[in-house]
C-alpha atoms as one frame of an Amber mdcrd trajectory, in Angstrom:
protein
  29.063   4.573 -27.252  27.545   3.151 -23.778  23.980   3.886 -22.701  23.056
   4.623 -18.986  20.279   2.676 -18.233  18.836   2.652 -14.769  16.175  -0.074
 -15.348  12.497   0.327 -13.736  13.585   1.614 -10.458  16.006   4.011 -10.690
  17.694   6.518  -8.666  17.267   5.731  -4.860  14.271   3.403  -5.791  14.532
   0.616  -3.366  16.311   3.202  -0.632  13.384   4.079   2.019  13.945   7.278
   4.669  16.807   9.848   3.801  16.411  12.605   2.236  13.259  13.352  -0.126
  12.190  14.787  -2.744   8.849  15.436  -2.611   8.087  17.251  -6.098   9.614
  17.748  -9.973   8.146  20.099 -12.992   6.563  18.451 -15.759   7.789  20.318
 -19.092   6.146  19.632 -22.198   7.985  20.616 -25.581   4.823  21.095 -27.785
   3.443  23.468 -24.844   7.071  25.990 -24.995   7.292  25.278 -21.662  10.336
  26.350 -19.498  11.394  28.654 -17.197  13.002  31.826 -17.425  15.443  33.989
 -14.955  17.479  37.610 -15.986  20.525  38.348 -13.694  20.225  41.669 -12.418
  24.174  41.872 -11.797  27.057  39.695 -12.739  29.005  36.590 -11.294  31.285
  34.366 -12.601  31.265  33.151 -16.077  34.340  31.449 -15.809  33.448  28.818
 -12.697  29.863  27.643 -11.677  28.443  24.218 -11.455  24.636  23.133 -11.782
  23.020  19.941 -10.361  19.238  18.650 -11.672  18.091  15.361 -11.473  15.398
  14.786 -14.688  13.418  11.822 -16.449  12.994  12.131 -19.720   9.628  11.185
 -21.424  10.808  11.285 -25.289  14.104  10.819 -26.442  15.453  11.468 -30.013
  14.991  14.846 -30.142  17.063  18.325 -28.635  16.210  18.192 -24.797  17.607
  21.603 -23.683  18.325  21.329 -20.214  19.766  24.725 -18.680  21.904  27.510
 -20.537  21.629  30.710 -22.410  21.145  31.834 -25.753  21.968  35.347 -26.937
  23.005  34.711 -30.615  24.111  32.259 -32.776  27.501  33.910 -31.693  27.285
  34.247 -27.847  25.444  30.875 -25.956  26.209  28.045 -23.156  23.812  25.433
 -23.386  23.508  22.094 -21.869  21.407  19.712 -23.902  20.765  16.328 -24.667
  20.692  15.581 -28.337  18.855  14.254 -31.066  21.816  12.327 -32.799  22.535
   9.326 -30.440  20.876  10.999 -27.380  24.114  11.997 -26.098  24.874  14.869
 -23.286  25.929  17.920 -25.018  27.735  21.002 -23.678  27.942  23.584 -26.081
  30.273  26.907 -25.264  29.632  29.604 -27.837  31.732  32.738 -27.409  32.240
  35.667 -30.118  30.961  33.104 -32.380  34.029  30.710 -31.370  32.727  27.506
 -30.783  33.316  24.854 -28.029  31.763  22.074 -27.787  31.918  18.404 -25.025
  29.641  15.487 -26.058  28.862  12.343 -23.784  30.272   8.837 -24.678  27.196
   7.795 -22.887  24.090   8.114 -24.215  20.928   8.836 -22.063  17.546   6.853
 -23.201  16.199   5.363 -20.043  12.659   6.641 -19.562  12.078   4.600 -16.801
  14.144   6.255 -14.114  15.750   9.966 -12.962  19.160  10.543 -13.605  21.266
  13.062 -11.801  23.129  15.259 -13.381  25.700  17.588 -12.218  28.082  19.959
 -14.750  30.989  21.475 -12.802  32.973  24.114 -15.151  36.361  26.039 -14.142
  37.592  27.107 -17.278  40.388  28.961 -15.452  41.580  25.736 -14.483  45.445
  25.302 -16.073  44.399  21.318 -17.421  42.024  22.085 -20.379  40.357  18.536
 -19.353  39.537  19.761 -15.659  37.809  22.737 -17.051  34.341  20.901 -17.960
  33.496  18.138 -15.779  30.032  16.249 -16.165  29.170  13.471 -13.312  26.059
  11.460 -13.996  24.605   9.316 -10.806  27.961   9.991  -9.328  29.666   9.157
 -11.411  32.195  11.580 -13.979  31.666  10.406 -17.939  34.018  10.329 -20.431
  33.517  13.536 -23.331  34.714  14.192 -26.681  35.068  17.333 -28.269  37.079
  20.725 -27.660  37.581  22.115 -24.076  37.025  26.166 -23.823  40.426  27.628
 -22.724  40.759  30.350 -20.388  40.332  33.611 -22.362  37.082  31.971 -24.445
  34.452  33.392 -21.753  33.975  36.392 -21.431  30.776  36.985 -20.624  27.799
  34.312 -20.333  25.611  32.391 -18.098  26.089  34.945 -15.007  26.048  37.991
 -16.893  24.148  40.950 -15.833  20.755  41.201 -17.977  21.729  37.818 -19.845
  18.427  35.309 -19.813  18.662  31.940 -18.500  16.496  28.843 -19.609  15.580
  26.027 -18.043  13.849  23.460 -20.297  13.875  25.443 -23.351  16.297  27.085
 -25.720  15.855  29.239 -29.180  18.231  28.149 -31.502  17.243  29.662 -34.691
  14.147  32.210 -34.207  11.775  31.281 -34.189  12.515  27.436 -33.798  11.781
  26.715 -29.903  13.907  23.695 -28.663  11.652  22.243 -24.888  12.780  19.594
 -22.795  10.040  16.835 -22.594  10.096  14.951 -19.384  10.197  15.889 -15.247
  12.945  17.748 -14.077  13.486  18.369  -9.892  15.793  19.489  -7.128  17.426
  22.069  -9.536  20.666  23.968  -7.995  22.725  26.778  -9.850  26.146  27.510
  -7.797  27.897  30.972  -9.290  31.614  30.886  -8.664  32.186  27.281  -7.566
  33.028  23.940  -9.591  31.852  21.249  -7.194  31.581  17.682  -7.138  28.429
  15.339  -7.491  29.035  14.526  -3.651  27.700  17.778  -2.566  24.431  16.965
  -4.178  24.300  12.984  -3.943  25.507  10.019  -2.028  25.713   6.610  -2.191
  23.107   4.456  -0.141  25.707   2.410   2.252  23.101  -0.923   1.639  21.952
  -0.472  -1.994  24.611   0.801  -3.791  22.307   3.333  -5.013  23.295   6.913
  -5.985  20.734   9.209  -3.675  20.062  12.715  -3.493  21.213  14.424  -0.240
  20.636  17.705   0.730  23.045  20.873  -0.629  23.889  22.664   2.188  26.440
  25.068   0.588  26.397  28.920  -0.816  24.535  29.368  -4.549  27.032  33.009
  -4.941  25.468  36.077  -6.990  23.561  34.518  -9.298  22.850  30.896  -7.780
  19.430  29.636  -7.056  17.877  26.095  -5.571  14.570  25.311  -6.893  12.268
  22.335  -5.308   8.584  23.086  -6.867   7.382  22.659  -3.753   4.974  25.603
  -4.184   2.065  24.818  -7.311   1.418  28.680  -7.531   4.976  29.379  -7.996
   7.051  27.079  -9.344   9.590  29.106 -10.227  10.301  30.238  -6.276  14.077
  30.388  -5.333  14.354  28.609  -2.376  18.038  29.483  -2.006  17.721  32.405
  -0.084  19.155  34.504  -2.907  15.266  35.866  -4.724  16.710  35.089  -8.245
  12.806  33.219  -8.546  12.153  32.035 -12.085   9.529  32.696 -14.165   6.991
  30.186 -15.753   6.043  30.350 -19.380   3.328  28.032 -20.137   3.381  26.369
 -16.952   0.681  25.997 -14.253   0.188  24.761 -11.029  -1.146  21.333 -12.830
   2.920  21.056 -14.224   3.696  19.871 -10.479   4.428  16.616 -10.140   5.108
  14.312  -7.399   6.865  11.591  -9.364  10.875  12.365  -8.461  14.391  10.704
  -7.582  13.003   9.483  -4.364   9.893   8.114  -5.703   9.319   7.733  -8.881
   6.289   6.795 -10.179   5.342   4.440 -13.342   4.371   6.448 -16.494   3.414
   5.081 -20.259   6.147   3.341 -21.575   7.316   5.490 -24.728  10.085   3.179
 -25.888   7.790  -0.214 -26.988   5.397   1.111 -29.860   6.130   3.613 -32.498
   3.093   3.962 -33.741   1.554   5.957 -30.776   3.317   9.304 -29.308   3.185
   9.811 -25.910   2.779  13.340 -24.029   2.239  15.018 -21.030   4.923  13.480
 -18.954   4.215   9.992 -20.892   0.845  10.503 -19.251  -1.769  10.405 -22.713
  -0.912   8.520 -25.468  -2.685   8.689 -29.240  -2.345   5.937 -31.990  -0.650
   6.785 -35.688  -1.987   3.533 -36.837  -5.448   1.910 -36.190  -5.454   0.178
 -32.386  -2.234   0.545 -31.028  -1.338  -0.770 -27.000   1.131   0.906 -24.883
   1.592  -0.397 -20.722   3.235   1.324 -17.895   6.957   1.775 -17.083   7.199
  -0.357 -14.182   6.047  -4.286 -14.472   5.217  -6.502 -11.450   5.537 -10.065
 -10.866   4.101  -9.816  -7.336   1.730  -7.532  -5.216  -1.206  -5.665  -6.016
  -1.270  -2.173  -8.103  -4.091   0.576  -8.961  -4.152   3.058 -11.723  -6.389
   5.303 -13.578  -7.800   5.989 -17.194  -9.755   8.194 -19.060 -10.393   8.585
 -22.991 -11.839  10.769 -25.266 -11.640   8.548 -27.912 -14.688   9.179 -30.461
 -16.801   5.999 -30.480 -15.242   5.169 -27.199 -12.561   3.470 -28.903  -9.954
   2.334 -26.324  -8.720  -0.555 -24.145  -8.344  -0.727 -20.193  -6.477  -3.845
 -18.625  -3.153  -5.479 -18.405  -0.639  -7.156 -20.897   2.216 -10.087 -20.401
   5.563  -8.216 -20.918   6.641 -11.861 -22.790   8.621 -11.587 -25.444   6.067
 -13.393 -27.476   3.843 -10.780 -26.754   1.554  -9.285 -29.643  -0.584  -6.996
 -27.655   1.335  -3.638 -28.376   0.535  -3.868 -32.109  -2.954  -4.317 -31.817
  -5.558  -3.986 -28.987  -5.038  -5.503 -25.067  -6.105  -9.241 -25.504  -6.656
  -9.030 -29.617  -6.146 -12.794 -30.208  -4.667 -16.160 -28.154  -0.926 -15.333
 -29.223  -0.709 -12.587 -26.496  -1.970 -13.083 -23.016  -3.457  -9.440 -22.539
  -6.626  -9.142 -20.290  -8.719  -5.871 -20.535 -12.046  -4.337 -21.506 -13.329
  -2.203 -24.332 -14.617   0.980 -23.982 -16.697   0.532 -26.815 -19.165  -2.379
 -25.315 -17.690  -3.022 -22.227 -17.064  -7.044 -23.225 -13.865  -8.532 -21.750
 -11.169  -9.626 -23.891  -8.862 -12.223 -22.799  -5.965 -13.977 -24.917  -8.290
 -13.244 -28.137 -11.758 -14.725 -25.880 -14.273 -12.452 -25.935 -17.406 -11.661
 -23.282 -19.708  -9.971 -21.710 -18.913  -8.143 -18.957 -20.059  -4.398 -18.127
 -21.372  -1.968 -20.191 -19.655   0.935 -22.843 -17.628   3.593 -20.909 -18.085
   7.201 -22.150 -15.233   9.634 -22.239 -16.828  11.003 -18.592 -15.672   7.827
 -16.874 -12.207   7.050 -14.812 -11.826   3.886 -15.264  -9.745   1.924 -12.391
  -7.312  -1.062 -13.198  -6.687  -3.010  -9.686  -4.074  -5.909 -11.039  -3.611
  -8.637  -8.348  -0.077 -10.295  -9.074  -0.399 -12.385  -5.992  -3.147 -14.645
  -7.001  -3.429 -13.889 -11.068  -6.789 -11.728 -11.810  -7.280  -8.203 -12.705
 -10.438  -6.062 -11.828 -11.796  -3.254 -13.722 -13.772  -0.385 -12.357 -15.879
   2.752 -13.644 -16.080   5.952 -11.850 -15.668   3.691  -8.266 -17.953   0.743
  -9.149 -16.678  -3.233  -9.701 -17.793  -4.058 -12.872 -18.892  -7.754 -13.341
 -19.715  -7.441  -9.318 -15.633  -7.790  -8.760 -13.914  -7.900  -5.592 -10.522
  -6.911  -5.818 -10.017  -8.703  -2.323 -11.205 -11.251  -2.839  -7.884 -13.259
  -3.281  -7.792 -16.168  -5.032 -11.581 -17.030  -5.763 -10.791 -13.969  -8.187
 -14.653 -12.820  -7.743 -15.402 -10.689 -11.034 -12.046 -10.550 -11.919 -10.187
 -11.452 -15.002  -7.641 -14.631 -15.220  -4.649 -13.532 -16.144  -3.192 -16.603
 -18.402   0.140 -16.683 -17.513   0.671 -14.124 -14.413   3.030 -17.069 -12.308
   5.705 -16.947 -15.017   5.558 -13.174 -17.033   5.962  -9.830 -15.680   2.638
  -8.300 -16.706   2.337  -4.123 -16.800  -1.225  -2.209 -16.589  -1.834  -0.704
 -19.954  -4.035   1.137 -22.377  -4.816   0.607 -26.030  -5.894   3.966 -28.271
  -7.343   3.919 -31.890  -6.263   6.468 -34.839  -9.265   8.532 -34.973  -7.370
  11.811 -35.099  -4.233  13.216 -33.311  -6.891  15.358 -30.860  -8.035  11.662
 -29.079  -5.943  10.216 -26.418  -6.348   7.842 -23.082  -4.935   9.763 -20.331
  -3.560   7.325 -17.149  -2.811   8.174 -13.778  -0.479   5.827 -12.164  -0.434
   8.275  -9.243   2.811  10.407  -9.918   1.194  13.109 -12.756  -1.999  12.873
 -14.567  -3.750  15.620 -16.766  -6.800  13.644 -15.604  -9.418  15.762 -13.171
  -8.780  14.927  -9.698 -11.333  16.263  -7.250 -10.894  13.623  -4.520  -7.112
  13.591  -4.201  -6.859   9.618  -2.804  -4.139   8.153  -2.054  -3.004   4.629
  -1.147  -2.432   3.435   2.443   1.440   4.503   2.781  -0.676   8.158   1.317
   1.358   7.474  -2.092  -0.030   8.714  -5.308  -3.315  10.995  -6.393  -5.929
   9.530  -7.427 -10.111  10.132  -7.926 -10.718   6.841  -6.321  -9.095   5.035
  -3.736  -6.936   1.919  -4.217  -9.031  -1.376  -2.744  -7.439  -2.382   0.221
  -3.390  -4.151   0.018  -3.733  -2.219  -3.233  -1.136   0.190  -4.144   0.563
   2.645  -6.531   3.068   1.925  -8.532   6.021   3.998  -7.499   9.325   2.532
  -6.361   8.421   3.177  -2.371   5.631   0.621  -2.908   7.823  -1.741  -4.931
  10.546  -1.884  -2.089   7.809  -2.532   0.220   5.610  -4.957  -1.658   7.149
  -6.246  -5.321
């Protein structure tokens, strides 16, 4: 089997203007959080097609995507699996079973994919009756196509429930898709292809999103999260609106296809489990290091942190993304091996490349703590709630004032990262690299190009890290 990896950027990342998307819905597994809809009357069961893009924030595990579940006997689920992280769809009729599995396997949680499932089961080739297009693209699938007679009732049925994000496999197991899901559209009585949904960017290459401009029939819906204090609005001109379980107006997020924004990286340590949109991370084994999604080699980047780590035990700073690099099984700049710069929480001393010294003070769990890392001229500056520690002067170029030296930043990609400690699986260090952050945001600033949302303002030719900014300035 393949993998579809996007890298960092992802869907449409270097592609500016177009068509946006300007939010997505975090969804959380351990919080049951989905989204629920009941048909009122019937459509078709027989021909529909649904387009999402989504970013997935763990992998190995069920990530339920959009179906039903009545029974064990009666369900039509799309899902990505726990066994090889392959695309499942999974046709469950008067307990015959049906089921299509990916050759490709989906693990990038870097970038959005788009997906787009286009069933006709009427159709007379069994092979044309389930078609799945990712990023444009149709994939290969393995498995037993539903023939014509097999549904009879199902995902457009009258006073059937719909899920997105979630599915109840065995009661009372709960099955939640953990990652950011956006530009949602469910088209009753239609089997379309990906090109009413996407397009190709005629410089990049890149598969885009482009706006739908079709019919959704009976029991069709379009949903953008555009609206925090209903995020289950149908914006399809239909009414079939959603409703939230679990979720808030905090779940909106404005990392998506068009811009999407760095997040923990959840595929370098296993000893720390990310959550909340790979927002907070907690340690399973003493000091643990995690960095963001996106590395730089160039420019100048801002994010956030917060802990509540009991005896203030964390790490703020940035690692090298070498190979040689030691950093992620210990603390940011634990010995002369790595080349990780960063301060602790618990004293405030710099560590650099295993050199320890004095510079601010310890940072309580009320603190955001700011990382400005200048790639152009090699230092990294550390602030708390607003204020340069060591009297730093993030633009102050290349006399670095109160920065820290990165050791090797002409030759490694470096990433802005956090280290955590295993007090207990309560303590985390929350980031905010601008896109989604459980962190409390009163100020709402933003960079210059009004990207990200942050408490304090990027310094000056400082930026977020999103894929906008890294067309513009990586």
């Amino acid at each position: 089997m393949a993998d579809i990896n996007l890298g960092v950027g992802g869907a449409n990342s270097a592609v500016a203007g177009g068509y946006d998307i300007d939010n997505s819905l975090k969804l959380e597994a351990d919080n049951s959080e989905e989204l629920n809809f009941t048909p009122s009357s019937s459509g078709s069961n027989q021909t529909w097609t649904f387009s999402c893009w989504f970013k997935l924030t763990e992998i190995d595990k069920v990530n339920p995507i959009f179906g039903h579940y009545t029974s064990a006997d009666n369900q039509a689920l799309i899902r990505i699996l726990n066994t090889n992280n392959e695309l499942s769809f999974r046709l469950v009729n008067g307990g015959i079973i049906r089921e299509l599995k990916s050759d490709m396997l989906f693990r990038d949680t870097s970038a959005f994919y788009h997906l787009v499932v286009a069933v006709d089961t009427t159709d007379g080739t069994s092979t044309n009756r389930v078609k799945i297009y990712v990023n444009g693209e149709q994939i290969s699938l393995t498995g037993t196509y539903p023939t014509p007679s097999l549904v009879t009732y199902g995902i457009n049925t009258s006073g059937i429930n719909m899920d997105i994000g979630g599915s109840t496999t065995a009661t009372p197991t709960f099955y939640g898709f953990t990652g950011y899901m956006a530009e949602i559209h469910h088209i009753d009585g239609s089997q379309l292809a990906p090109t009413e949904f996407g397009e190709y960017d005629e410089d990049s290459g890149i598969w885009k999103p482009k706006a739908y401009t079709g019919s959704h029939g009976t029991n069709g819906f379009y949903l953008d999260f555009a609206d925090a204090s209903d995020l289950g609005d149908d914006e399809s001109g239909n009414g079939n609106d959603w409703t939230e379980v679990n979720l808030t107006a905090a779940d909106q997020a404005t990392d998506t296809p068009t811009n999407n924004f760095a997040t923990y990286n959840v595929l370098v340590n296993a000893n720390t489990t990310e959550t909340e949109g790979a927002t907070r991370i907690n340690s399973d084994s003493s000091f643990q290091t995690v960095p963001a999604s996106i590395g730089v080699t160039s420019g100048k980047w801002y994010a956030e942190f917060k802990h509540n780590e009991t005896g203030n035990e964390a790490f703020f700073g940035v690692v090298s993304l070498d190979g040689n690099n030691t950093d992620f099984g210990n603390h940011i700049g634990n010995d002369s091996d790595n080349y990780g710069v960063g301060m602790y929480a618990g004293n405030g001393n710099s560590y650099i490349t295993g050199t320890i010294a004095s510079f601010s003070s310890a940072t309580s769990s009320s603190v955001v703590v700011g990382i400005a890392l200048d790639m152009d001229n090699g230092y990294v500056y550390i602030s708390k709630d607003g204020t340069w520690q060591n009297s730093g002067n993030p633009t102050s170029g290349s006399s670095g004032t109160g920065g820290l030296a990165l050791a090797k930043y002409q030759t490694d990609i470096h990433a802005i990262a956090a280290s955590c400690f295993n007090v207990a699986s309560q303590y985390y260090v929350a980031s905010n690299f601008g896109g989604y952050t459980t962190i409390s945001i009163s100020s709402a600033a933003t960079d210059a190009n009004g990207y990200g949302t942050f408490e304090y303002a990027p310094p000056s030719g400082y930026y977020a890290l999103c894929t906008k900014n890294l067309a513009e300035y990586g």
